[in-house]
C-alpha positions in Angstrom: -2.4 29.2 2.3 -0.6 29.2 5.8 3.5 28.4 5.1 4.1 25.2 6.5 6.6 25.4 9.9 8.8 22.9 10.6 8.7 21.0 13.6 10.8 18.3 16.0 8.3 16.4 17.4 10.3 12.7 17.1 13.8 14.1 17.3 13.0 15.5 21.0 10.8 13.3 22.3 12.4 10.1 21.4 16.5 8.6 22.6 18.3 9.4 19.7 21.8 7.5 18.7 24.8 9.5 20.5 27.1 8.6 17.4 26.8 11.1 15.1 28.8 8.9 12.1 27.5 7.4 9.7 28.4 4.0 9.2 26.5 1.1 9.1 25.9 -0.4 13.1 23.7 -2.0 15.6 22.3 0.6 16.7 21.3 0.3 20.9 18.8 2.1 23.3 17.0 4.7 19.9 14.7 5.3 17.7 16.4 6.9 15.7 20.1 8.4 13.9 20.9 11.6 12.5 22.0 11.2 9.3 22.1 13.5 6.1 21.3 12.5 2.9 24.2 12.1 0.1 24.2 14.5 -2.5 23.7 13.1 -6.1 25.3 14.6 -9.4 22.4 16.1 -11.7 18.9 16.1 -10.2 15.7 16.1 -12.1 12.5 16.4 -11.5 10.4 13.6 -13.0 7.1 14.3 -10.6 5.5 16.7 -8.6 2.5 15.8 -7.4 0.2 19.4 -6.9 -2.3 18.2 -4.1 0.4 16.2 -1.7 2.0 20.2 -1.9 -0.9 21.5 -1.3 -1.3 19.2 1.8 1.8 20.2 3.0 1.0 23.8 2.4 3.6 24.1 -0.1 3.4 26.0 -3.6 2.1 24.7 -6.6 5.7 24.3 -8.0 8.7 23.6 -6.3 11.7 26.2 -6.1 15.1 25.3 -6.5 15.8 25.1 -3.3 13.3 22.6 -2.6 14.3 20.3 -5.6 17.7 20.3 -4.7 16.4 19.1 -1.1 14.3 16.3 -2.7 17.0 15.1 -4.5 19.1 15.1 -1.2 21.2 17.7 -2.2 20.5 20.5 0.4 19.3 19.9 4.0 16.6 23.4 4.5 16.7 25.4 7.3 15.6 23.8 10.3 15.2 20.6 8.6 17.0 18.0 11.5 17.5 14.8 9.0 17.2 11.1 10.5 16.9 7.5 9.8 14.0 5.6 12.1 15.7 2.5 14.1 13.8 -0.6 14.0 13.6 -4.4 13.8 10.8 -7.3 12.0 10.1 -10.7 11.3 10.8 -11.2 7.6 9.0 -14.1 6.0 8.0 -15.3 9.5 11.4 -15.0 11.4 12.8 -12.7 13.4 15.6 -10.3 11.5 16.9 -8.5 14.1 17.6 -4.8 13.2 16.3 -3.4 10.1 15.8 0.3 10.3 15.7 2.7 7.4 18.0 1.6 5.4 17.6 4.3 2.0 14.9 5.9 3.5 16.1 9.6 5.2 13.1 11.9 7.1 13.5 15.3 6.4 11.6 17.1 8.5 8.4 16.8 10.1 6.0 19.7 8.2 3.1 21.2 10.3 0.5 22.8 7.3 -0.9 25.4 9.3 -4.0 23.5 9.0 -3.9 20.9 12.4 -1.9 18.3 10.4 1.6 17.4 11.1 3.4 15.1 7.7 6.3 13.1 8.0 8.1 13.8 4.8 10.8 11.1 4.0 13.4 10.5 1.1 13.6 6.5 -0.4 17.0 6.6 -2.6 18.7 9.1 -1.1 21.9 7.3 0.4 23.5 5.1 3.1 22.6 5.6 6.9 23.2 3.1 9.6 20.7 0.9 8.8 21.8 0.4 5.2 23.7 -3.3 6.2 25.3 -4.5 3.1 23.4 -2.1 0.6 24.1 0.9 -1.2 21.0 3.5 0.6 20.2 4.1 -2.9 17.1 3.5 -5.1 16.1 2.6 -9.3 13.6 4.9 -11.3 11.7 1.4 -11.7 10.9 0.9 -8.0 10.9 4.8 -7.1 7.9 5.4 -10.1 6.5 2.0 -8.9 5.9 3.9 -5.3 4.9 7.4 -6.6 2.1 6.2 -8.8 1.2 3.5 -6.5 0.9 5.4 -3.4 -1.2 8.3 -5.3 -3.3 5.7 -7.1 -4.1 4.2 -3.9 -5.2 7.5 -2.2 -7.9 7.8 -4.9 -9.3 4.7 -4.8 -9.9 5.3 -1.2 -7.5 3.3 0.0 -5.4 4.2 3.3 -1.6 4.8 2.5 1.3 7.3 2.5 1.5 9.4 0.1 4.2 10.9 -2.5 5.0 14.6 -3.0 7.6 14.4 -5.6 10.0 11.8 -8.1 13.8 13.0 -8.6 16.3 11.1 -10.8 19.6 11.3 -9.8 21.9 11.4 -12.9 23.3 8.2 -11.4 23.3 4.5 -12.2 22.8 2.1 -9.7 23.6 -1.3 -9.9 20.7 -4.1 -9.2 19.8 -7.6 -10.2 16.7 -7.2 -10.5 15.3 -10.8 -10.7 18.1 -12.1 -8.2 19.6 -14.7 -11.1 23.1 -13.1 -11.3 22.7 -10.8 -14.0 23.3 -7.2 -12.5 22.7 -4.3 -14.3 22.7 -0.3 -14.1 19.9 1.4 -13.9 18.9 5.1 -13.5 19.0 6.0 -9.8 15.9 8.2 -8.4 14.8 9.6 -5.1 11.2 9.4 -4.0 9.6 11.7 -1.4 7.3 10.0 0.8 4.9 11.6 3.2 3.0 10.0 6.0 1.7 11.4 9.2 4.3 8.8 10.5 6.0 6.0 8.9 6.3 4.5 12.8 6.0 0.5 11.8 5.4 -2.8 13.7 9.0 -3.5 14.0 9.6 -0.2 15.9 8.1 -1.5 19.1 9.7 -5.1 18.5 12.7 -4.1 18.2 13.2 -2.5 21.6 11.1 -5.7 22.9 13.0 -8.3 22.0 16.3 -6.5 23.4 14.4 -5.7 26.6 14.8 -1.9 26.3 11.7 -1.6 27.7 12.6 2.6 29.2 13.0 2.7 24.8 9.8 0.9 24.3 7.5 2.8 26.5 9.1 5.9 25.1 8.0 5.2 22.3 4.0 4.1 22.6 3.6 7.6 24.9 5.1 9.3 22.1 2.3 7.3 19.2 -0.5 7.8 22.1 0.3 11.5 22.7 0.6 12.6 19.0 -1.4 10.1 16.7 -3.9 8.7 19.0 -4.7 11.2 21.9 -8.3 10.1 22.4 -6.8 6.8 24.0 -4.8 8.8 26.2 -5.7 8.0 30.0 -4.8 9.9 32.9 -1.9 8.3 35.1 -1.2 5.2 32.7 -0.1 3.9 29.9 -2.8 3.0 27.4 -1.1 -0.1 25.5 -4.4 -2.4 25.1 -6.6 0.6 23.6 -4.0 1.4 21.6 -3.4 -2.2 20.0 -7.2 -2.8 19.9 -7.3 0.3 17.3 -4.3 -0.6 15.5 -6.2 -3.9 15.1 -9.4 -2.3 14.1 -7.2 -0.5 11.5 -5.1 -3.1 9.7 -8.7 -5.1 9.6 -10.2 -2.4 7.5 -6.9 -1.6 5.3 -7.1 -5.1 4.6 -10.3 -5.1 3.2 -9.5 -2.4 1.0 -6.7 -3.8 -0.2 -8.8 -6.9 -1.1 -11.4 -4.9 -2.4 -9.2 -3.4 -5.6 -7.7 -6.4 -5.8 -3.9 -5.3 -4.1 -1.2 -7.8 -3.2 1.4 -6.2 -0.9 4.1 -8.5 -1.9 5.6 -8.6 1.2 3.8 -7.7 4.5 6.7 -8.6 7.1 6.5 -6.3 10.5 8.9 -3.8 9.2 5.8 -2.7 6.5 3.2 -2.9 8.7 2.1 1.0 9.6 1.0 1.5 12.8 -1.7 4.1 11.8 -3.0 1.2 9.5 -1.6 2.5 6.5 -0.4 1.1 3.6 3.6 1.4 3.8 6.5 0.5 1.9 5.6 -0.5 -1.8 8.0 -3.3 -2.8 7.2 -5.8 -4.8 3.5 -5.1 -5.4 1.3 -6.3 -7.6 -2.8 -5.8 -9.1 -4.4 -9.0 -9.2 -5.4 -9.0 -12.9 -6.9 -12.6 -13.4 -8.5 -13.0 -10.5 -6.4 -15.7 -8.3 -6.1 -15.7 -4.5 -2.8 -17.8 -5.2 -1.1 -15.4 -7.0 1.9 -13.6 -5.4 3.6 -11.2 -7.4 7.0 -11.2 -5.5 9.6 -13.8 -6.9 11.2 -14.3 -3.3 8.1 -15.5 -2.1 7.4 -17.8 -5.1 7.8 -21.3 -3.4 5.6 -20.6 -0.3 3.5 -17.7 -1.5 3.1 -16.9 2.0 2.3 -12.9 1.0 -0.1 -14.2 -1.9 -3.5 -12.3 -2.6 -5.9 -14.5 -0.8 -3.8 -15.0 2.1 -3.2 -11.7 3.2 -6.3 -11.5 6.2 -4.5 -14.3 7.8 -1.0 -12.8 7.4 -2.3 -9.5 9.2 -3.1 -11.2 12.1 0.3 -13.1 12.6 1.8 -9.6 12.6 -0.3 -8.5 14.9 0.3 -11.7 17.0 3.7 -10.2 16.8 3.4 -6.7 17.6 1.2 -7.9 20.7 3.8 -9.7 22.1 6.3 -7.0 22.0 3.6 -5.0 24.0 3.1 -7.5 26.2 6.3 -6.7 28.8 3.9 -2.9 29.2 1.2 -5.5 31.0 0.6 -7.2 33.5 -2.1 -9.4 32.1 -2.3 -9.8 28.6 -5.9 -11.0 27.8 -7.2 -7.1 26.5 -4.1 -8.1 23.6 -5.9 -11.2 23.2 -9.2 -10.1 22.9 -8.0 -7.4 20.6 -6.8 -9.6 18.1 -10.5 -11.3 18.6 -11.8 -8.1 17.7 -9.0 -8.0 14.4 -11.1 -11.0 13.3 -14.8 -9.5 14.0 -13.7 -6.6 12.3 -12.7 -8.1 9.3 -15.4 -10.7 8.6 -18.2 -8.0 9.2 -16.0 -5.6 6.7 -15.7 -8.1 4.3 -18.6 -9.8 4.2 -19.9 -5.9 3.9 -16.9 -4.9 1.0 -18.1 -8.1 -1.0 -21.7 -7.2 -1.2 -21.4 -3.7 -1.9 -19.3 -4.6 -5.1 -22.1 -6.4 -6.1 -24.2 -2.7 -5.1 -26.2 -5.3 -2.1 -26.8 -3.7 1.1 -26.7 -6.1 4.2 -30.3 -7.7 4.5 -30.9 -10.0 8.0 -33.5 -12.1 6.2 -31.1 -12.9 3.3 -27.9 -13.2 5.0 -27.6 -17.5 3.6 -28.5 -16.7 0.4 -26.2 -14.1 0.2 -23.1 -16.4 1.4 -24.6 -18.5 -1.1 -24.4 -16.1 -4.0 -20.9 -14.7 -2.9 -18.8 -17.9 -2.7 -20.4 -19.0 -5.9 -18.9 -15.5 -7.4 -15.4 -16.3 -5.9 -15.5 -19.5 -7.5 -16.6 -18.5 -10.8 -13.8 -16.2 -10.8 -11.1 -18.7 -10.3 -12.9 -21.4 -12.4 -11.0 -19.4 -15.5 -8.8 -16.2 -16.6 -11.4 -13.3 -15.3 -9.8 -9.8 -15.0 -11.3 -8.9 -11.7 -11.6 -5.5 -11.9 -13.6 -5.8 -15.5 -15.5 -8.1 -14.0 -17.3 -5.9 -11.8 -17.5 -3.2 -13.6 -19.5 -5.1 -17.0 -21.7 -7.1 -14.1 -22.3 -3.2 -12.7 -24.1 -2.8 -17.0 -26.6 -5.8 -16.2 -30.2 -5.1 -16.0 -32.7 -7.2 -13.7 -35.1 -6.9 -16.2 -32.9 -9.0 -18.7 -33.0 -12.7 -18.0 -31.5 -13.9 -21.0 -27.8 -16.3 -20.4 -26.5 -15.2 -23.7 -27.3 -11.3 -23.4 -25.2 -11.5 -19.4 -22.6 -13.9 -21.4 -21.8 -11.1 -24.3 -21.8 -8.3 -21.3 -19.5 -9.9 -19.0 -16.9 -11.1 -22.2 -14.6 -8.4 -22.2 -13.6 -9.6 -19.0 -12.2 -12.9 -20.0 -9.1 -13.9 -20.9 -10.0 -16.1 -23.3 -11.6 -14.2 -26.3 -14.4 -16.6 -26.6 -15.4 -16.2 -23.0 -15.7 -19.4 -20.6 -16.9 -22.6 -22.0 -18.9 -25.2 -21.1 -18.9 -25.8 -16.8 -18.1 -22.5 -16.2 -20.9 -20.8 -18.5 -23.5 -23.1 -16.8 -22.1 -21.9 -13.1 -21.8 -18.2 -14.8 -25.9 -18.1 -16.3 -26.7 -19.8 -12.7 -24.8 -17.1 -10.9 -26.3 -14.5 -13.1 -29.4 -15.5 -12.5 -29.4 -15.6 -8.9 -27.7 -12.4 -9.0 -30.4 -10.3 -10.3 -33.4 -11.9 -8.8 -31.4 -10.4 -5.1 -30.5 -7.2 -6.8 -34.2 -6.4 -7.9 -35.2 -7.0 -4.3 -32.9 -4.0 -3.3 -36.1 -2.0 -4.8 -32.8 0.2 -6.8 -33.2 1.2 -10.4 -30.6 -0.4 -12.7 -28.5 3.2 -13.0 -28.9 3.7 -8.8 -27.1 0.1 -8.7 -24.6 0.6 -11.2 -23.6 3.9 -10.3 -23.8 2.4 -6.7 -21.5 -0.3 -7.8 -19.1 1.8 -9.5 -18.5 3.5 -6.4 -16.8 0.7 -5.1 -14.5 -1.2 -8.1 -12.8 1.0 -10.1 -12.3 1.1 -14.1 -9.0 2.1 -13.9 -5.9 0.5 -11.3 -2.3 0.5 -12.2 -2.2 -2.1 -13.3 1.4 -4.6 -14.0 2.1 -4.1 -17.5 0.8 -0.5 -17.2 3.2 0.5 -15.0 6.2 -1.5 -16.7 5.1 0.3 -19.9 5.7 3.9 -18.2 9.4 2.7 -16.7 10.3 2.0 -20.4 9.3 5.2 -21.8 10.7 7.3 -19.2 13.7 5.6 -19.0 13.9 5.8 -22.5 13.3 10.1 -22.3 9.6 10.3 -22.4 8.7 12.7 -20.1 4.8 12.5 -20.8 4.1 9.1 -20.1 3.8 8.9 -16.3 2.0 12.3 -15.6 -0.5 10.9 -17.6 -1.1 7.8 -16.0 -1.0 9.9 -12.7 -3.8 11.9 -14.5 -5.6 9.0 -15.0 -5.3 7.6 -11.8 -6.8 10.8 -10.0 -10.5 9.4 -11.2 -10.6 6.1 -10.8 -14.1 5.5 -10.6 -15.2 7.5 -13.5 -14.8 6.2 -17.0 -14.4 8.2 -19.7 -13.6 8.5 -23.5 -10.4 8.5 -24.9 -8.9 6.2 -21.9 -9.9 2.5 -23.4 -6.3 1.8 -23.5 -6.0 2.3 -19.4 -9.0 0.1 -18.8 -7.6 -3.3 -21.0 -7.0 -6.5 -19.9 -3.0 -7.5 -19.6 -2.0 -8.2 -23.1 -0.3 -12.0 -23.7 3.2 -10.1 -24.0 3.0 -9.4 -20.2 2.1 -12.9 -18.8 5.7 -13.9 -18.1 7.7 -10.5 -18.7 9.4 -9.0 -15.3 8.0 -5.9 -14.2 4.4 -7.3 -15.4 4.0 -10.7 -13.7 6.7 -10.7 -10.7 9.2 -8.9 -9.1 11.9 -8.8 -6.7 12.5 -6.7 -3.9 15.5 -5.6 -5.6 15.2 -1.7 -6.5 
């Protein structure tokens, strides 16, 4: 394996801040500030996660050195340490500055292998950007990312990645449901890797102050490095380049609905422009299926992240990132048919995302019965408690050859919330859907096992789910040091199930419903 070499790619292409201290600032004409990382008291690792090393071309355990420099204890040779300088609108107004605010790039890592990562501490102290707050991060959120971001990367699912989880042998302070009752928790340090974590906001920011020498600076420097096959001789490419961050973001959504993940809060700031899925806050796994449900608590009242509504959402971000493109044009109608093409990309993705997790192929002659049979599933699923991802997984054991209403009834019941399965209404609608459902899968001319193992291609057994997750927080928290490699295990395969594993694969027990951690969350962490 080649050693990874460290490269400067943003720090010298890019303005930089001319202050070198660090103290929290509007920051004016950058993209970015140097700024070291704050060393913490007793580092240790919790994770290290073998194939993000690997992609990064680094051993298969970590030396000393490199622990210490997760933690944020040692800066590396020829590591050049900076916070990204950027702005976003934040529930659907404009915030002004934001930058990283706990989140310090360490370097940029070429493997040896074409591939240039981004690799970036969450936790590891104040920079600039930090406004009011402390720079620092909880084991709850920091374990939240790791196993999120790693989960998501097998499941198929566009994202940044993690390499490693340090706790810091120091309390931090949070309220964690924002009612006034603080409390210490254990303070950790994430490493996140990307090939950039370059969001929305960044080209906003320098918009809306009319920096506009900043702004084109910075789309040469995304054209030249993350999407040279846009490039064009002797001019800017800013319409190809939003038309394929549109394409992008229209597919990540998809996926996102497609395993049933709720962001939490998709303001401009967490929007990647590589149409990635960035900065895991207050996330959630739609258990019952409910395109309501929002799993962050400051969005409670308007729900304007929720499940369902998240297509729509995309697209006013985009709205927003094509207006701060706009001052590189002089006629912005290729922005406006780019968002055109946002839309045609995601209704012939979804419409495609939605049959194959019923393991249908796209048929011209049966595209009304089709809409037909899909809308009736989406409304059988919110006609009463259905765990989504069990859902398709027991309608995957089905066979066509099996008509009966109470054989698909006893198949499907492990996936209701209600032990005795749905009742009356709903079980007509479900033997109706049923029905209809294998009569189109037998004309697919599949076997039952080609369909189901078709099928469990696409919707996985096992998600991290809520309560899941919250159980692993108590038990390392509490000194368990087995609990969350397993569920990282786990979470490697989530397509295949297998014995021993029942306990990974369950519905969210009563106890969970209304507990914090396992319904909703805050962004506090």
């Amino acid at each position: 394996m080649p050693a990874p070499q460290l490269k400067r790619r943003f720090v010298d292409a890019l303005p930089a801040d001319p202050e070198p201290r660090n103290f929290r600032r509007q920051v004016q004409g950058a993209c970015y500030s140097l700024v070291e990382p704050t060393p913490v008291p007793q580092p240790e690792l919790l994770a290290w996660v073998p194939e993000v090393a690997e992609l990064l071309s680094l051993p298969a355990e970590p030396s000393p050195e490199w622990v210490q420099a997760l933690a944020g204890n040692r800066v590396l040779d020829g590591m050049v340490p900076y916070a990204q300088c950027y702005g976003g609108h934040q529930f659907g107004h404009w915030a002004g500055q934001l930058g990283d605010g706990r989140a310090i790039t360490l370097a940029e890592l070429d493997n040896g292998r074409g591939e240039t990562w981004e690799v970036q501490l969450k936790g590891a102290g104040p920079t600039p950007y930090s406004r009011t707050a402390d720079g620092r991060a909880v084991l709850r959120s920091s374990l939240r990312e790791l196993v999120c971001s790693e989960a998501m990367f097998h499941l198929g699912v566009p994202t940044t990645r993690a390499l490693s989880l340090v706790l810091t042998g120091q309390d931090v302070i949070r309220d964690m449901l924002y009612d006034g009752n603080p409390r210490a928790e254990p303070g950790a340090v994430v490493c996140r890797v990307a090939p950039s974590f370059l969001r929305f906001g960044s080209y906003e920011l320098p918009a809306v102050r009319d920096d506009l020498d900043t702004l084109r600076a910075l789309v040469s420097f995304t054209l030249e490095h993350y999407f040279p096959q846009l490039r064009q001789e002797g001019t800017l490419a800013v319409a190809a380049l939003f038309e394929e961050v549109c394409v992008r973001t229209a597919r990540l959504i998809c996926e996102w609905m497609r395993v049933g993940f709720v962001h939490g809060v998709m303001n401009t700031d967490n929007m990647s422009i590589l149409g990635l899925t960035i900065d895991y806050g207050p996330y959630g796994w739609v258990e019952p299926f409910d395109p309501g449900w929002t799993p962050n608590t400051t969005d409670a009242s308007g729900r304007r992240y929720r499940f369902g509504n998240q297509p729509k959402i995309a697209y006013w971000n985009l709205a927003q990132l094509a207006g701060a493109l706009a001052p590189l044009l002089e006629d912005v109608a290729p922005l406006e048919h780019a968002l055109d093409v946002y839309i045609e990309t995601l209704a012939r993705e979804q419409r495609r995302m939605l049959l194959a997790k019923l393991g249908l192929t796209e048929r011209p002659d049966r595209v009304d019965e089709d809409n037909v049979l899909v809308t009736s599933l989406l409304s059988l699923l919110t006609a009463t408690e259905t765990d989504m991802t069990l859902f398709h997984r027991r309608l995957a054991d089905l066979s066509v050859d099996e008509r009966s209403a109470d054989a698909h009834l006893s198949a499907l019941r492990d996936a209701y919330y209600d032990a005795d399965g749905p009742s009356g209404a709903v079980q007509k609608d479900l033997a109706t859907f049923t029905s209809a459902y294998l009569v189109r899968a037998a004309q697919e001319g599949a076997t039952d096992a080609e369909r189901r193992a078709r099928m469990n291609r696409v919707n996985p057994i096992y998600v991290p789910r809520n309560y899941l997750l919250q159980e692993v927080i108590d038990k390392t928290e509490a000194g368990d040091r087995e609990a969350l490699p397993q569920l990282l295990d786990v979470l490697r395969r989530p397509y295949d199930e297998r014995p021993g594993l029942e306990a990974f694969a369950r519905k969210r027990p009563e106890w969970a419903r209304h507990r914090a951690g396992c319904s909703m969350l805050s962004c506090s962490s």
